[in-house]
N, C-alpha and C positions, 0 to 999 in steps of 0.2 A: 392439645391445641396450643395451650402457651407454651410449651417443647419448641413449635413450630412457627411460632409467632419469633421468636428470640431467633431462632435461625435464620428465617428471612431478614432480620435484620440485619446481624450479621451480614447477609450476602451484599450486602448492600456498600460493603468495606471491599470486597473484595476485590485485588489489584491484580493476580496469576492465576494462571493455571492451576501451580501447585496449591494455592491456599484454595482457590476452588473447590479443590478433591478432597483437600479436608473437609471443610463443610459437608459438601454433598455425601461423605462419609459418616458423619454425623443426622441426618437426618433419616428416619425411619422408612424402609422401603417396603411397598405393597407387594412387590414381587409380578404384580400385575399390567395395565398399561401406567407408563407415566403419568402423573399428574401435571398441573403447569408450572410446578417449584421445579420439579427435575425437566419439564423443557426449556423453560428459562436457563436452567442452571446448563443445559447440553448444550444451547446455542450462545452460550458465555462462554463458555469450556470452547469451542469449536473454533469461535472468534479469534478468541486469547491464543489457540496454538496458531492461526494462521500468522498472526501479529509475529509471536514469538519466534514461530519457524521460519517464516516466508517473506517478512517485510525486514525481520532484521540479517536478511542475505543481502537486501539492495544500500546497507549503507558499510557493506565492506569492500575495500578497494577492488573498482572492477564490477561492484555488485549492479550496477546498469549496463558498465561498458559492453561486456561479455556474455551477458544475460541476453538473447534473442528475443525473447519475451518482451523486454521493457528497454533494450536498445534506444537511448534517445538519437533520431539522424536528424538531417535538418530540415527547417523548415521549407516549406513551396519555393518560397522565394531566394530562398540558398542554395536550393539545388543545383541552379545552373552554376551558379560562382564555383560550385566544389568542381563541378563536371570542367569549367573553363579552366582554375587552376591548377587538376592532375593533366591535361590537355598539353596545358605550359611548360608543366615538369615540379613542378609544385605540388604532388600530391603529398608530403611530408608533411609542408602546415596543412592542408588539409586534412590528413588524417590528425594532428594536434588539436586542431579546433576541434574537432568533433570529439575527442578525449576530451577535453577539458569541459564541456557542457553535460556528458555524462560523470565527470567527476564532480561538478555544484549539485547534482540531485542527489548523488551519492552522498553528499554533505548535509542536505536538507532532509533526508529521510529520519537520521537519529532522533529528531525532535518532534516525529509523529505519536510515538507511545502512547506520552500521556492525555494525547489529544481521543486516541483511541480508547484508552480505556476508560477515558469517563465517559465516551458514548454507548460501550459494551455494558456498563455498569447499569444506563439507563433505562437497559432493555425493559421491555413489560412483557406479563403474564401474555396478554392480547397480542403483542408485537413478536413473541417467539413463534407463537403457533401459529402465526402466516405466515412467516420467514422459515420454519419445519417444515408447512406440509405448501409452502411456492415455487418460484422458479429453481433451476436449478445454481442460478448466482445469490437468491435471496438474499440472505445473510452479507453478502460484500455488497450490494444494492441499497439496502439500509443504512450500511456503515457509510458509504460512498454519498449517500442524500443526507446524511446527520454531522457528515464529518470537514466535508470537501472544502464548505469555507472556510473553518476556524484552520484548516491547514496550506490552503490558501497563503490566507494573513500571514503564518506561521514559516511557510516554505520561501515566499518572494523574499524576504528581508535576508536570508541567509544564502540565496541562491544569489541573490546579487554580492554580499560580503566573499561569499566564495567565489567569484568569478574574479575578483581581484586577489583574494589567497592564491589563489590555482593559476594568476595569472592568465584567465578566460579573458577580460577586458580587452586586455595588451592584446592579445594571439588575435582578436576578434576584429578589433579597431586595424591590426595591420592587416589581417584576410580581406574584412571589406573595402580599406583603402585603395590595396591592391587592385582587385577588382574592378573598383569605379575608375580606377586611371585607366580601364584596358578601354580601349577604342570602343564606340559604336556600341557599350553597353549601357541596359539600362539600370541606374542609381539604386543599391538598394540601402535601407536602414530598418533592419527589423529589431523591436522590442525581444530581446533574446531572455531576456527575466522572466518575461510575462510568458516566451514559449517552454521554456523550459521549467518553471512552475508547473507550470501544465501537463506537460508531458511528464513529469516526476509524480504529482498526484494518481494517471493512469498507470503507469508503474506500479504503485504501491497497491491500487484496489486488483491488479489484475493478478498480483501475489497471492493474494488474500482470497480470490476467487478459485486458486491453484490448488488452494488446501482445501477451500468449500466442497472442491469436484470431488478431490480424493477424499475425504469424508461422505460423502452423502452418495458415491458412486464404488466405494471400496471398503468392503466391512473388516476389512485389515489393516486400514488406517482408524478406524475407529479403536485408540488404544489403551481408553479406559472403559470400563464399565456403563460409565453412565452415557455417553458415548454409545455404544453400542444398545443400548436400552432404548435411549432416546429418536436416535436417527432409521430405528426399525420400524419407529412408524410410519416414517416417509417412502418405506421401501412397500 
């Protein structure tokens, strides 16, 4: 019992995957169904490869632009500006504008980590085994309702910093000038921070959702042990 007492505390350090497995290598297995040390520990494990595999694809060059999945386009009220200046013959800053807003979420993504891992960390006994045997997004639903604001706060401040690295501002401030001079249009000014914070958050959980699928729908993504122990109850 204090073997297991010292373990769980232990977990409670725990920052990866790999130091995951050490622990949960370290603690004695029943051979039988999990208990909720090793469900906790499968839905921290599952989490942490999502983070690891899938949300750090979105902060490599391109890791939104390209990506279908989490492509940021523009907002409602952009859409006509883009459609009026490929029209014109202008679809080159069009297509820049639109690069450079998926390159600030691509900048904002690196400083998710450790927003995430202190909320994987916090997991409970109680909060695994309905996020195990819930929906099929469970586990990014959790993350996504524990995590959203502090990356929020975390994402605006660098998506706006980067829109002036990347020279977003400039490209944006001349798209939409252009546009307001064309005749008989209507004026737009949209908060482009606030959309594309946004749109960078949904990005990042629907990553996260991509490995939850193949985990808990593909028992050859599950590619540890406990892993495969854990997520067979749900099957």
């Amino acid at each position: 019992m204090l073997r297991k007492v010292f373990i769980l505390l232990l977990i409670v350090c725990t920052v990866s995957c790999a130091e995951l497995q050490q622990v949960v290598n370290q603690i004695p297995q029943s051979g039988g169904i999990p208990g909720n040390t090793e469900i906790a520990l499968g839905l921290k494990e599952a989490l942490n490869f999502g983070i690891e595999k899938q949300v750090n694809k979105l902060t490599q060059k391109d890791g939104f632009f390209k990506n279908e999945l989490v492509k940021i386009l523009l907002p409602p009220e952009l859409q006509k500006l883009d459609k009026t200046l490929r029209d014109i013959g202008l679809s080159n800053l069009a297509d820049e504008g639109l690069r450079v807003l998926n390159r600030a979420a691509e900048d904002a993504v690196s400083s998710a980590t450790p927003i995430f891992v202190d909320a994987v960390k916090n997991i409970t006994f109680t909060d695994a085994k309905k996020i195990l045997l819930g929906n099929p997004d469970a586990a990014t639903q959790y993350l996504s309702g524990t995590t959203r604001d502090a990356l929020y706060a975390k994402f605006s401040p660098i998506i706006q910093e980067s829109f002036e690295k990347v020279g977003a501002d400039v490209v944006w401030t001349n798209l939409i000038n252009r546009y307001n001079a064309i005749p008989l249009t209507k004026k737009v000014s949209p908060d482009l921070t606030d959309y594309v914070t946004q749109e960078a958050l949904n990005g990042v959980y629907t990553m996260i959702a991509v490995e939850e699928g193949e985990i808990r729908s593909k028992v050859s993504s599950r590619t540890t042990t406990l892993l495969q122990k854990v997520f067979a109850l749900q099957d």
